[in-house]
N, C-alpha and C positions, 0 to 999 in steps of 0.2 A: 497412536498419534502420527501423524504424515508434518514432515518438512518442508521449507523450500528456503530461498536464498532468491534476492534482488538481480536481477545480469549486471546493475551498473556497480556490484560491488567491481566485476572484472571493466568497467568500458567507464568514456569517457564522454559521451556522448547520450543525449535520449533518442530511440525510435533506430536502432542497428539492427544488424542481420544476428537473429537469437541463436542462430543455429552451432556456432562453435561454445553457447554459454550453456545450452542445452547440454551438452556432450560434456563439460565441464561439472553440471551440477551433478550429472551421472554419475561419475567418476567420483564425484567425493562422498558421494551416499543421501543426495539428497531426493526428496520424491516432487519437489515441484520449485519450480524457474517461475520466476515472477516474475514477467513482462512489462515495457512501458505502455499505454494505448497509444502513444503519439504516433503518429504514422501508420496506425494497423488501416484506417479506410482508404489511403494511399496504396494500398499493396495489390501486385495483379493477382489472379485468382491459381497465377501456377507457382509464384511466393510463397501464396498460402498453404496451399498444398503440400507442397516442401517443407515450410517450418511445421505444419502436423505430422509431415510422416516422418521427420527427423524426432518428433518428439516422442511419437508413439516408437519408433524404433531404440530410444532409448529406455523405457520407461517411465518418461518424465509427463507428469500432468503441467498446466500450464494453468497462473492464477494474472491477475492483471492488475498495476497499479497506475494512479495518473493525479497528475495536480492542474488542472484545467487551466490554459490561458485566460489573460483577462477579459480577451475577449469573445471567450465562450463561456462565462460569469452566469450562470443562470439563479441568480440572486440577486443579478444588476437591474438595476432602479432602471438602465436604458431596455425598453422591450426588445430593441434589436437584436443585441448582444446577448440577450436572456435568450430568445431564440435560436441566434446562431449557435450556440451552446447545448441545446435539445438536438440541433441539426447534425450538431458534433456526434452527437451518443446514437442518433437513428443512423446514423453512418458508417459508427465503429461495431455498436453490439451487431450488424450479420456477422464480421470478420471476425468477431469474437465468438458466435457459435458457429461457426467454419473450423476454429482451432479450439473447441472443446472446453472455452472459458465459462465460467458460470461462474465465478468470482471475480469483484472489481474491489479495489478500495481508494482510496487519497481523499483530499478536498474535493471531492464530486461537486460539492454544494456550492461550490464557490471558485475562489482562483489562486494559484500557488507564482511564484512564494508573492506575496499582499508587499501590493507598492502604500507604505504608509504615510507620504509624502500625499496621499490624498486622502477625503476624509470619508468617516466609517461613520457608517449607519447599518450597527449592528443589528438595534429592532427590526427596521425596515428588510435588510438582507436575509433573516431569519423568515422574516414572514412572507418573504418573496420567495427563499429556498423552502418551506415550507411546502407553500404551493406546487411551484414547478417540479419540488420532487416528488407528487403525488403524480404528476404526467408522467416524471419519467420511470417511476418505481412497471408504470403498467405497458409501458413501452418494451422495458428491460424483460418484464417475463413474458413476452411475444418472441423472445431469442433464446427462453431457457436459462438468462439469469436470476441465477438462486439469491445472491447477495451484493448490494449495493453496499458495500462499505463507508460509513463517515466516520472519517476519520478526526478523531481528537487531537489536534496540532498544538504546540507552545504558543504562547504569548507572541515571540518572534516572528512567527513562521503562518497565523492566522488570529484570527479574533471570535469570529464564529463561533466555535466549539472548540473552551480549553483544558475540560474534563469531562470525566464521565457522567455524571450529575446533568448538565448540561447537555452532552449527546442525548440522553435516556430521556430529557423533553424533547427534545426534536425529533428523536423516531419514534416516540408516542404518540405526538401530533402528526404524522404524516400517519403513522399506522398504515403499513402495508408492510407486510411478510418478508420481502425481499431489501428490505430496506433497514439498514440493521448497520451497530456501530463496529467500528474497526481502533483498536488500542495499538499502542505503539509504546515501548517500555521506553524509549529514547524521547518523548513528550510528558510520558508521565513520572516520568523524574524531574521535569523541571517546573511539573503545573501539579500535580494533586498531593496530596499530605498524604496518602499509604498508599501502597500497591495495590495490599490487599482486598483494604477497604473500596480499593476505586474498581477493581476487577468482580464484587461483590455489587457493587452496584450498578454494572455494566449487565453484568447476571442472563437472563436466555435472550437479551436482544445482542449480546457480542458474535460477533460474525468472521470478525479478522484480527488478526494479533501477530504484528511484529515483534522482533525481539533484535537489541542491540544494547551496548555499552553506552553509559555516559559518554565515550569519548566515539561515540559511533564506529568503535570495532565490531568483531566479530562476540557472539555469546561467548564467555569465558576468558577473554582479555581484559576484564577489566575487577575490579573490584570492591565494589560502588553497589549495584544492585542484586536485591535479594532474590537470587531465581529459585529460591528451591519453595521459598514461600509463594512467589506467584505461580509455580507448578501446581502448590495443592490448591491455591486460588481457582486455577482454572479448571481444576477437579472438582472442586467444590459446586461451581457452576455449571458441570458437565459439559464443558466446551468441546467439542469434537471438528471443528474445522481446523486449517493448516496455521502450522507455526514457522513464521517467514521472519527468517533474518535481513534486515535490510543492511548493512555495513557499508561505510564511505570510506574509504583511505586513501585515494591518489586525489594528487590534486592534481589544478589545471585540466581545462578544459570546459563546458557546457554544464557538465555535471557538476565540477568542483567549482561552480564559479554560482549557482543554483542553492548547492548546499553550503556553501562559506565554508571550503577546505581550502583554505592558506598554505595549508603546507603539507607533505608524508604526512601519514599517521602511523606506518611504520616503516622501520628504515630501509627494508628489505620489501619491493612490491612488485619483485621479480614474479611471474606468470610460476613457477614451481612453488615459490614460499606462498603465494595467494592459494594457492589450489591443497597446497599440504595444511594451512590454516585451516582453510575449510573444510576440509575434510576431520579434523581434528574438534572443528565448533559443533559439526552435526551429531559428531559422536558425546560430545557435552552434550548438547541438547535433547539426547536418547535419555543418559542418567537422570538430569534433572524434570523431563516430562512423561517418561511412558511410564 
């Protein structure tokens, strides 16, 4: 089994320079840095360059996550916005096979985090992402993307898709290979009745799978969820892609203000105690997955 870890566990910010978080996940033993997409079709062609050869000279693969503006909504009832939002992704996946990505995951289908202040029209948004991601699922493999992740979010944080059950019709209706669900153990502790049960029914369409604490720590900070059983869950389903910890603990800033972090998560979020955690989480997550 291969790891990785989120860069914004260390920043404050989305769409920064990866390369000192690169050299960070090396160092604690992880095998892959999960990037934002925000800003990767902004970047010059000798940026890019640089964050690949920083990453191949660490040994670090590089996986990609993103929660789409609203207004790159390719689910939005306005065609404009629907489109702007394909425009986004024909944009970004060259810069993503430039840096070796062939994994994506977040709300692709839709927009992060959901202003609920306006009104939802769930059918309609399903069967408008429906659509549009069958353009872009054959977009995505013109760059070598293996996996469009959809991501299963909380009640809070989307309406789309808030279990697995749920996901497994949406990428069955889209049907296309590359187009495949992404779990997140920090949503499905707040939305599904098991683990088990919901990683059993995610089954060979699961493509990405984060892993974090109730309290959006690090794996093994907390003690709340059952990881030794979604370990053989995910054996059981013969899951073989990366297992990404996404962890939030500083607040303030872009990021803490995105994820609702009020406050530390721990008291100590000095650049040493962050980097000695982490290094201490991937080796939990060796025990309980390989």
């Amino acid at each position: 089994m291969k790891y990785g870890i989120y860069y914004a566990y260390w920043a404050k910010r989305w769409g920064v320079d990866y390369r000192p978080y690169i050299a960070r996940a090396a160092q604690a033993g992880f095998d892959y840095l999960e990037i934002s997409c925000a800003g990767l079709k902004d970047m010059s062609p000798s940026d890019i360059a640089a964050l690949k050869k920083c990453a191949d000279d660490h040994g670090i693969g590089l996986t990609g996550g993103y929660g789409p503006k609203p207004e790159e909504n390719i689910s939005s009832a306005d065609t404009a916005i629907a489109e702007n939002g394909m425009r986004f992704w024909k944009e970004t996946f060259p810069v993503m096979e430039k840096l070796g990505i062939t994994v994506v995951g977040g709300g692709l289908y839709g927009y992060w985090p959901v202003d609920y202040s306006k009104p939802i029209d769930k059918a309609g948004d399903l069967e408008r992402g429906i659509r549009n991601m069958k353009r872009l699922s054959k977009i995505a493999e013109d760059y070598g993307i293996t996996t469009l992740g959809m991501e299963v979010l909380n009640r809070h944080e989307g309406y789309m898709l808030n279990t697995a059950k749920e996901a497994v019709a949406f990428v069955e209706a889209i049907d296309c290979p590359n187009v495949k669900i992404h779990l997140d153990t920090y949503h499905m502790l707040l939305e599904e009745d098991d683990f088990v049960e919901a990683i059993h029914t995610a089954g060979t369409h699961l493509g990405h799978f984060h892993v974090g604490e109730n309290n959006r720590r690090l794996p093994g900070q907390g003690n709340i969820i059952p990881w030794k059983a979604i370990g053989q869950a995910l054996k059981d389903v013969h899951y073989d892609g990366a297992i990404v910890t996404e962890p939030f603990v500083i607040d303030g800033g872009q990021v803490g203000r995105d994820i609702r972090v009020w406050r530390k998560l721990l008291e100590d979020t000095s650049d040493a105690r962050l980097d000695q955690d982490a290094a201490e989480s991937v080796k939990f997550m060796h025990t309980i997955f390989d």
